[in-house]
Each structure stands twice: as C-alpha cells, then as structure tokens.
C-alpha positions as CSV (number, residue, x, y, z in Angstrom):
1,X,0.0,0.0,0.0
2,X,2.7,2.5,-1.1
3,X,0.2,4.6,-3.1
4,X,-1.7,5.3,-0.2
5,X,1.5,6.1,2.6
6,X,2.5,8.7,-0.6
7,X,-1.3,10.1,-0.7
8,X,-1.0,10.6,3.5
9,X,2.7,12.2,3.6
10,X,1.4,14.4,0.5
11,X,-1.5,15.5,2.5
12,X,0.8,16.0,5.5
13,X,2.8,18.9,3.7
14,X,2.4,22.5,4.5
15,X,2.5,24.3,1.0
16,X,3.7,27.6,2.9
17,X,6.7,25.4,3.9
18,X,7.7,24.1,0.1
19,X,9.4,26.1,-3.0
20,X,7.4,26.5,-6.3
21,X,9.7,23.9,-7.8
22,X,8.4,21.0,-5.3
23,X,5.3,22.3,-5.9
24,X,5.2,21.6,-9.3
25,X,7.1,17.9,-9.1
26,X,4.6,16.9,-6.4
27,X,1.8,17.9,-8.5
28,X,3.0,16.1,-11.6
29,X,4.1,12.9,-9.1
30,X,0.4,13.1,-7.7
31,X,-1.3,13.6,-11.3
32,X,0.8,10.3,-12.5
33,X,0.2,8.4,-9.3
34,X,-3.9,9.1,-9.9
35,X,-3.3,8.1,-13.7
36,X,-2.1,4.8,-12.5
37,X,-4.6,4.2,-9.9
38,X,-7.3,4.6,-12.2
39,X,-6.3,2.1,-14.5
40,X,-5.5,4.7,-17.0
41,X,-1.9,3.8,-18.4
42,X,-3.7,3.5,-21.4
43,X,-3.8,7.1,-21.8
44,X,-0.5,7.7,-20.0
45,X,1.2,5.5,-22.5
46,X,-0.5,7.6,-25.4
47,X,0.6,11.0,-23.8
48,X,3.4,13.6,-25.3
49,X,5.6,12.8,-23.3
50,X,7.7,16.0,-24.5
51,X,5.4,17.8,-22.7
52,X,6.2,16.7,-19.7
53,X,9.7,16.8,-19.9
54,X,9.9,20.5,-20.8
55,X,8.4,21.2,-17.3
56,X,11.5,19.4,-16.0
57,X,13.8,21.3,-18.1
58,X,12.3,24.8,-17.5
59,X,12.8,24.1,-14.0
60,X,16.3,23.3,-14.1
C-alpha cells in the first residue's frame, strides 16, 4: 500500500513550507500516481511525453 502512505505524507505537507519547484514535481508525481490508480496507463502510454519533460527542463 505505497500509493496510499505517498497520498497521506502528500497530505501532511504544508505548502507555505515548500518552494514552487516542489510544488510543481509533487503535482506532476500526484497527477501520475492518480493516472495509475485509475487504471489509465492507457492514456498515459499515449501521452506527449515531451510535454512533460519541458516542465523538468524549465525548472532546471
């Protein structure tokens, strides 16, 4: 039950306490951890993935 000790710490976190950055990698994390959990890795498979690398390289 990893998914669900991730979902707790994530819901643990004070947002005041956290960069932008984080911010943004948590929310991608959480968004692919639902995708999964949904049985949706259909559509995950079929995503641009060069989407979601450009946040990842904007960042750094």
């Amino acid at each position: 039950m990893r998914e669900h000790y991730f979902l707790t710490m994530l819901q643990s976190l004070s947002c005041d306490s956290i960069d932008k950055y984080t911010q943004t990698m948590i929310c991608l994390e959480t968004t692919v951890l639902c995708h999964l959990l949904n049985n949706a890795s259909r559509q995950l498979i079929h995503t641009d993935f060069t989407s979601i690398f450009s946040i990842y390289e904007q960042k750094t």
